[in-house]
N, C-alpha and C positions, 0 to 999 in steps of 0.2 A: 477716205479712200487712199491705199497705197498706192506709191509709184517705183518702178524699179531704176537704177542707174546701173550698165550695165559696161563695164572694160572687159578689151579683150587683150590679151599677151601674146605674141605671137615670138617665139623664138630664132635664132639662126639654128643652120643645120643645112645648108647647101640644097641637094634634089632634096633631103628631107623634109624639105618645104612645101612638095606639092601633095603631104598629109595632113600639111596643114590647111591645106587651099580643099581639101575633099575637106573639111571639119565644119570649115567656115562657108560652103556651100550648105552642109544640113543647117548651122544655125542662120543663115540668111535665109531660110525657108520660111522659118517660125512667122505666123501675121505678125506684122507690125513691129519686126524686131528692127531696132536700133541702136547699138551702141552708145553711147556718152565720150567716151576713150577707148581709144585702140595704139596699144602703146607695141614697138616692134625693131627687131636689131636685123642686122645682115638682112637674110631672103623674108625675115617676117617685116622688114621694115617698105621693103619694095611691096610686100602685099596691102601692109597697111595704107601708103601713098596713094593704090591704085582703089580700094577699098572706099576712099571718099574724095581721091581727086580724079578719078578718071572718066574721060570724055566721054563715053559709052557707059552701058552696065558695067558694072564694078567687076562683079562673078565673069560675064561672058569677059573681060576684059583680061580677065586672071586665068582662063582656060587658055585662053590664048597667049601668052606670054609663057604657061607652061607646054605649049602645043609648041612655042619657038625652041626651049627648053632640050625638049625630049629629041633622044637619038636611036634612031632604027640602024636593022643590016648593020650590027656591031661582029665582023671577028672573032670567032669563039680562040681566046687565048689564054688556056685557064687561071685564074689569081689575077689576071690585069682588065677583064672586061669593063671592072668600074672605072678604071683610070681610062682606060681606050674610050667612054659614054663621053667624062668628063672634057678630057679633052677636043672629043669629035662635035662639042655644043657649038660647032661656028657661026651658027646661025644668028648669036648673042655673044657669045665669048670667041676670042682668038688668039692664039699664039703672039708672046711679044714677041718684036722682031731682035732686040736685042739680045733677050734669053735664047732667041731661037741660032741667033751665031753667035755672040761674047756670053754665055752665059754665066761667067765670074762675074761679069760686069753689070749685068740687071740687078736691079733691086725687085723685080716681082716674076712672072710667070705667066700670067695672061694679060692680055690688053682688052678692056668691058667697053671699047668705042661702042660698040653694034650695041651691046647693052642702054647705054646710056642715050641714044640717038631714039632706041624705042621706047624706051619711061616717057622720052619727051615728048614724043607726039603722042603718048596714050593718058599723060596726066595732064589736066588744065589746074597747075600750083596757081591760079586766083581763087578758083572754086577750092583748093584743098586750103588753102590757108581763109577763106570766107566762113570754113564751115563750120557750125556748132558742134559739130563732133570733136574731138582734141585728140589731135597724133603726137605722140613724142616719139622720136627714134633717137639711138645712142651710137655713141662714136667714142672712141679712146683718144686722146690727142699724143700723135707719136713722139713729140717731140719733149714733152715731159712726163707721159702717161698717165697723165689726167684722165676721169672718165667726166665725158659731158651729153647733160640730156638735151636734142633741140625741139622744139615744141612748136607747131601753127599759129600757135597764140603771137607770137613772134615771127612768126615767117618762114615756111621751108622752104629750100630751096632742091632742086636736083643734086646739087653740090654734096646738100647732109642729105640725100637718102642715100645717093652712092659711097657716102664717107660710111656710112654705119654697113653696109655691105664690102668694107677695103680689106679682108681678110690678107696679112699677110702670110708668107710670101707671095702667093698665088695672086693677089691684085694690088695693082701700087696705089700707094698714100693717096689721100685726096685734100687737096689743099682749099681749106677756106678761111677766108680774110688773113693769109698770108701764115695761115698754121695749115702740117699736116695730119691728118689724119688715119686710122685705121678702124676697122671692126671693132666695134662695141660691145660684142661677143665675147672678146679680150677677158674681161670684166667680170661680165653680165650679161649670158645668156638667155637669161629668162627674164627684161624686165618689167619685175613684178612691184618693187618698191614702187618705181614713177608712177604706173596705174592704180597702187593704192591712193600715192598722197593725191593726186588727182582725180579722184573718188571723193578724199575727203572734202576739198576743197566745194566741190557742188549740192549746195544746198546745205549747208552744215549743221543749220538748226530745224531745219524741218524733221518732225517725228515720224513722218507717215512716210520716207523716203527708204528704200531698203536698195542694198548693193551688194552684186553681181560681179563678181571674178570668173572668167573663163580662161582658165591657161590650157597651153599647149602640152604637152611631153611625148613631143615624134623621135625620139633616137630609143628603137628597140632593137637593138645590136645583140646577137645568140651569144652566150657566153663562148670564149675561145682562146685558146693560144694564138696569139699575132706568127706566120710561118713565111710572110714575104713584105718586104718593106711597103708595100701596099696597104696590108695588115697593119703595119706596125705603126704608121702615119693616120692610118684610121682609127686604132686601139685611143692613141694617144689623143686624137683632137674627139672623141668619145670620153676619156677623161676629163682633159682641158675642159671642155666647154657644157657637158651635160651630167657632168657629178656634181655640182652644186644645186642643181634644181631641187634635191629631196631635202637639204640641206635649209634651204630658203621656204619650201613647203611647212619642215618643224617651228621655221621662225615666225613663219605665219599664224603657225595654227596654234604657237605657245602666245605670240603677240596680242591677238584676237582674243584669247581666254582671258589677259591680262583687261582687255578693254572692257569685255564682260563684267569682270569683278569689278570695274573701278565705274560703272553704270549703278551696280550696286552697293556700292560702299557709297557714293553720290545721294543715294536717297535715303540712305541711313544718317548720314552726318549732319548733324546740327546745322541749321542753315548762317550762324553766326561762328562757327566753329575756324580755328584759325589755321587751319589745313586748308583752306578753302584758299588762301591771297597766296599758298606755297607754290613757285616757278614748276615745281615737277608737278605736281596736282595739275596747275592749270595746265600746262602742256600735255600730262595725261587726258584732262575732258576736251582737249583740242580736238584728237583723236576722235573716228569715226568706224564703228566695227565695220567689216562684210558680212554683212546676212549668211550668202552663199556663195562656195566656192565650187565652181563644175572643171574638173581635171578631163582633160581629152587625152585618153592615152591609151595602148592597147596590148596586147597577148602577141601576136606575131612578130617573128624576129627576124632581121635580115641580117645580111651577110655584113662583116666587118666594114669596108669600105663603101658603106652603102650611100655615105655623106656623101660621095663623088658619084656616084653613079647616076648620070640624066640616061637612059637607055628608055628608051618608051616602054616596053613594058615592066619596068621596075616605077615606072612613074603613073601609068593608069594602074597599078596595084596599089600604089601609096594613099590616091586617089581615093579611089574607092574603099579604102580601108579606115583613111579618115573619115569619112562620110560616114562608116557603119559606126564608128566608134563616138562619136559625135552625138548620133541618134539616139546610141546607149546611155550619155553620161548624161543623156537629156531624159533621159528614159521614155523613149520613144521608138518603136518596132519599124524595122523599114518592110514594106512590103515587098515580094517577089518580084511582081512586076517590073515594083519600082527602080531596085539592082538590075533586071533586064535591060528596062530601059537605060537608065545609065551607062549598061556597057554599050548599047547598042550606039549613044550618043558619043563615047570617048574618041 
């Protein structure tokens, strides 16, 4: 009888993140779904945290952290409404006071106190680092730009879930064990590498085990000319940070084929054959294929600067659009109702 091992990916992408929390709502519906690894940078990294440390329901835990998020009664002032959501998130986020009078003098742009004060009382990090599920979150080290994976297995701390969420300039460094840090986004937005090799590592010689990649890809930004620096800071961190995701897709899906073949060239080869004791051979059948890969991703396009935008209703849209797209790649129909209810509960 097969068993599934199943990682999930969860990206950075700022508000973009609560497409991902509608996504990971339809597949926390599935009976008996569990995870294995939930690997996550920036905003997927605070989900993944809450996802298997947190005090409460994980899901109700994660509505609520995007309910502190979201910002009403925004100012209609056309081209800057994302930036006016972003900034208006006080309820988490705040103005440093430095940038807010020397602002030559700051190194960052907001101050994440309120942020970090409520990860803390909503995670119990003994249950997240006890648990059989395995999180890695990623961080850049700013001081030589290192990229580094930290993992449960080891110990998370509050320190590395906000260091992998330290996007500069907008939030300052976070220092751990006397290095500082930044977003892991930097890098590697999507990380997809750590939850493969992390896949492979479980169960390695079992035949009947098959494995599960569920990535994310929430930045569905309309084509367009960038026309106010608003644009043009969101054109760009839409570059930076989510043009490599297709790019890492190809390396997948060439890498994968690769493993295929070398499954089959394995049982053609002579079992005394001297390809067999070769350092690449064996670190080729080290290797562990993915059965399946389910991409969450969708058709609707938002506005440029959509990454900065926490506005409540750009955020029960993302919501709910995760969700539907979610149910798709699971291939699975949402009911009428069911979207009723939904809104009715947002």
């Amino acid at each position: 009888m097969s068993s599934t091992l199943t990682a999930i990916v969860l990206q950075g992408g700022g508000a973009l993140g609560a497409y991902e929390f509608g996504a990971l709502k339809a597949f926390f519906e599935r009976p008996g779904f569990r995870p294995s690894v939930i690997t996550g940078v920036s905003i997927g990294a605070l989900s993944a945290a809450v996802l298997v440390g947190a005090k409460d329901d994980p899901i109700e835990t994660l509505d609520r952290l995007w309910e502190r998020f979201s910002v009403s009664a925004l100012p209609a002032v056309p081209g800057m409404e994302a930036w006016l959501a972003f900034f208006g998130a006080d309820s988490l986020l705040r103005v440093d006071r430095t940038f807010a009078f020397s602002p030559l003098l700051a190194t960052s742009m907001l101050d994440i106190e309120p942020l970090r004060q409520w990860l803390s009382n909503a995670i119990d990090f003994e249950k997240l680092n006890a648990s059989d599920v395995r999180v890695i979150v990623t961080a850049v080290n700013a001081a030589n730009g290192m990229y580094e994976e930290f993992d449960n297995t080891r110990g998370l701390t509050l320190d590395h879930i906000i260091a992998s969420a330290s996007l500069p300039p907008i939030f300052p460094m976070t220092n751990i064990d006397g290095s500082p840090y930044w977003d892991g986004g930097l890098i590697s937005n999507t990380p997809l590498r750590c939850a493969i090799n992390a896949l492979e590592t479980m169960e390695p010689n079992a035949s009947h085990v098959r494995r599960e990649l569920i990535a994310m890809d929430c930045h569905h930004i309309a084509p367009s000319t960038p026309r106010t620096l608003s644009d043009v800071i969101g054109r760009l961190l839409q570059i930076y940070f989510f043009g490599k995701l297709r790019l890492d897709l190809k390396l997948f899906e060439q890498f994968n084929t690769y493993l295929d073949l070398i499954e089959h060239l394995d049982d053609e080869l002579p079992a005394k054959s001297p390809l067999r004791s070769h350092p690449a051979y064996r670190k080729l059948m080290a290797h562990r294929k993915v059965d399946r890969l389910i991409l969450v991703k969708g058709e609707d396009q938002e506005s440029i600067g959509a990454a900065t935008d926490f506005s409540r209703t750009s955020t029960r849209a993302r919501i709910e659009r995760g969700y539907r797209d979610a149910l798709r790649a699971m291939g699975v129909a949402a009911k009428p109702e069911d979207r009723s209810e939904r809104r009715r509960n947002s």
